[in-house]
C-alpha positions in Angstrom: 123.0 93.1 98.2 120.7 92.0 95.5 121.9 91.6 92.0 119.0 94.3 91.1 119.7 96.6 93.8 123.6 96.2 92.8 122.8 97.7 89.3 121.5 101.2 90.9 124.8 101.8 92.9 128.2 103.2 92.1 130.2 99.9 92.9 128.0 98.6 89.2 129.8 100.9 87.8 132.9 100.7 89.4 132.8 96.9 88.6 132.2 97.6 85.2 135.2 100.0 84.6 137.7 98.6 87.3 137.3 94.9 87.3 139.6 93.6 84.6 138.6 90.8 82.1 142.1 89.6 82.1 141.9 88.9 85.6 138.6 87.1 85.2 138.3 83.1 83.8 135.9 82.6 81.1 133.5 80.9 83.3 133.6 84.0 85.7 132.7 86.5 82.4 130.4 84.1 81.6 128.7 83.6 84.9 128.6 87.5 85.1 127.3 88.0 81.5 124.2 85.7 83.2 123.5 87.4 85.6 123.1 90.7 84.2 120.9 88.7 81.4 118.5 88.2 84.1 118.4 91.1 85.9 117.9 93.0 82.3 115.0 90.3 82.0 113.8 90.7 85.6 113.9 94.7 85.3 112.1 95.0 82.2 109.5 92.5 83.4 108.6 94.8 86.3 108.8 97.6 83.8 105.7 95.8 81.8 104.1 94.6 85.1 104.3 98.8 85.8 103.0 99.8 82.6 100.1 97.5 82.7 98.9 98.4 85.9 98.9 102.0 85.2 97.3 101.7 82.0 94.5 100.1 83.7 94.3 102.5 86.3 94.1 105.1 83.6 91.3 103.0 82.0 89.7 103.1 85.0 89.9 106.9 85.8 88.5 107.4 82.5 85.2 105.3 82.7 84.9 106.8 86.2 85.2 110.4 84.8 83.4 109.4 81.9 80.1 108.3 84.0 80.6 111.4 86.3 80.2 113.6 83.4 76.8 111.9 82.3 75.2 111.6 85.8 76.0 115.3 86.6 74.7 116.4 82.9 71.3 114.2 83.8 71.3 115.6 87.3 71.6 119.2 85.9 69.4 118.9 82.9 67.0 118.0 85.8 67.7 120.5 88.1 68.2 123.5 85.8 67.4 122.6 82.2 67.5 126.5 81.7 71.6 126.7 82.0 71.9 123.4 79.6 72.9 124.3 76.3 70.4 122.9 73.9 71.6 120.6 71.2 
């Protein structure tokens, strides 16, 4: 099991509570304090990566809707000018 995949199950936290740091070497508490470093690092990367993405999908909608909304005000100030409210 991955190390990232390993933080979403029970045994993370079973590790967490039931493995003993007196039973561990330095190096070991070390070596684990690492890994979780990177995984925190890895995780929140792909939380920005996420966040991006969406943001410029939202962007995106946005313009999209935004240009919708003029063409069908053009279209309809051509086809009914009666129903357009005049400004």
């Amino acid at each position: 099991m991955s190390s990232q995949l390993f933080l979403y199950t029970v045994n993370f936290f079973s590790f967490c509570i039931c493995e003993s740091f007196q039973e561990c070497s330095l190096k070991q508490i070390m070596d684990r304090e690492g890994e979780i470093v990177r995984d925190t690092q890895s995780l929140h990367s792909d939380m920005q990566t996420l966040v991006y993405e969406n943001y410029n999908k939202f962007i995106s909608a946005t313009d999209t809707i935004r240009k919708v909304s003029a063409s069908v005000h053009i279209l309809l100030f051509h086809v009914f000018p009666s129903f357009l409210p005049s400004h």
